[in-house]
N, C-alpha and C positions, 0 to 999 in steps of 0.2 A: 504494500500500500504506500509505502515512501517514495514521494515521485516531488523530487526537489534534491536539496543537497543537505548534505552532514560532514561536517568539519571539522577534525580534531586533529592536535599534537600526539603523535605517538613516540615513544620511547620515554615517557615521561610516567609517575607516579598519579599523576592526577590532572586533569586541562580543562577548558573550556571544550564545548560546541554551540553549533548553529545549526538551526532544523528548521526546511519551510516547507510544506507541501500542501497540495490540492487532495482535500478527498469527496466523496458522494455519498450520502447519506442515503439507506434505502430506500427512501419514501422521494429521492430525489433532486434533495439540496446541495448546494456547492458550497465546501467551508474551506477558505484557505487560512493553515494553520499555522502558525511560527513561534519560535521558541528557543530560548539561548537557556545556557545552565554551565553544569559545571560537574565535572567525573571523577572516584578515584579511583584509579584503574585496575588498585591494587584490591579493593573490597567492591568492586562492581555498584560503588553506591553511588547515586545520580539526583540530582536536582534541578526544576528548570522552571522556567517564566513564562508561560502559552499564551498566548493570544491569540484572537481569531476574525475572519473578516467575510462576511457573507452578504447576497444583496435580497435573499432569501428571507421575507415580512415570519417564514414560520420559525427563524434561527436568527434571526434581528437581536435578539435578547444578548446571545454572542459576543456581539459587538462590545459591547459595554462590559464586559465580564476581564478582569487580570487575575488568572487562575496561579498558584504554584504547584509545583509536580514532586515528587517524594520518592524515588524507586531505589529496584536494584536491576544493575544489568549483568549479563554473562556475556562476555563478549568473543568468546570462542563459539557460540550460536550464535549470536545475535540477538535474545531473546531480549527483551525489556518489561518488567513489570513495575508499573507505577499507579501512584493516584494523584488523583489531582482536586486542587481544592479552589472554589472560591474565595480571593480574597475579599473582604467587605469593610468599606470605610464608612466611619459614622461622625457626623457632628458632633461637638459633646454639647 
């Protein structure tokens, strides 16, 4: 489903990446996602900043949303398991 690019220092204990891509949503919607964070390469643990951008009135909500992301990766698969949260700012 990763159809954009992924960017990372290797030889390194721990780096930066960059993720953008397009996906479809069953029912039809177009979300383009992106997302910087940060890896250790050595614990597979990952964190990242998602954002999203749609022109889709039923994923509008989207827009407005700065999620953060909480995983671990294995990176001799590829696998990725994460969650991701809404962050929520309030007036006091």
């Amino acid at each position: 489903l990763l159809i954009g690019s992924h960017h990372e220092r290797r030889g390194l204990k721990a780096g930066a990446f960059d993720v953008r891509f397009t996906l479809k949503t069953d029912d039809g919607a177009i979300i383009y996602v992106e997302y910087g964070g940060r890896a250790d390469f050595s614990t597979g643990l990952v964190v990242s900043a998602p954002t999203f951008q749609t022109s889709d009135e039923r994923y509008q909500w989207l827009n407005r949303i700065q999620a953060v992301g909480a995983g671990q990766a294995n990176f001799e698969t590829g696998v990725l398991v994460s969650h991701l949260y809404e962050v929520q700012i309030t007036a006091d």
